[in-house]
N, C-alpha and C positions, 0 to 999 in steps of 0.2 A: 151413555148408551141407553137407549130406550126401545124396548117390543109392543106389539099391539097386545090386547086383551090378557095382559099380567095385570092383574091386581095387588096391592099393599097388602093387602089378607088385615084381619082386624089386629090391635095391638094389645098384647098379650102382657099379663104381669105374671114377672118370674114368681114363683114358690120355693122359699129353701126349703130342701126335704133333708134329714139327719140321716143318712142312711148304715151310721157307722152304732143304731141304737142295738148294745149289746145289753141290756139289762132284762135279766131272764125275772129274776125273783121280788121286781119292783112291779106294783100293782099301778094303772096308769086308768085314768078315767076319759073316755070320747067326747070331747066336746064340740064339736063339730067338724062334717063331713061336706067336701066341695069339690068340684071336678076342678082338675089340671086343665089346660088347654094344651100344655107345653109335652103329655106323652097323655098316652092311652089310657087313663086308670083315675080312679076316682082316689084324693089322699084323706086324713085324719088329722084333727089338730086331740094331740094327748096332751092332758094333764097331769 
């Protein structure tokens, strides 16, 4: 099936995000910060 004027949209690399990070009392350093393309929000890689 094919429509007029749909585009592929660019190709996107997925990001695992941990989002199950329960560690209150561990001290964690930003080592760099990069936009998602895959949701609204800019993520953090912790060390």
């Amino acid at each position: 099936m094919t429509s007029k004027y749909r585009g592929g949209g660019h190709k996107k690399r997925y990001r695992i995000i941990d989002f199950k990070r329960d560690k209150f009392d561990v001290s964690a350093e930003v080592k760099s910060i990069e936009y998602d393309p895959n949701r609204t929000a800019f993520i953090s890689l912790l060390e």
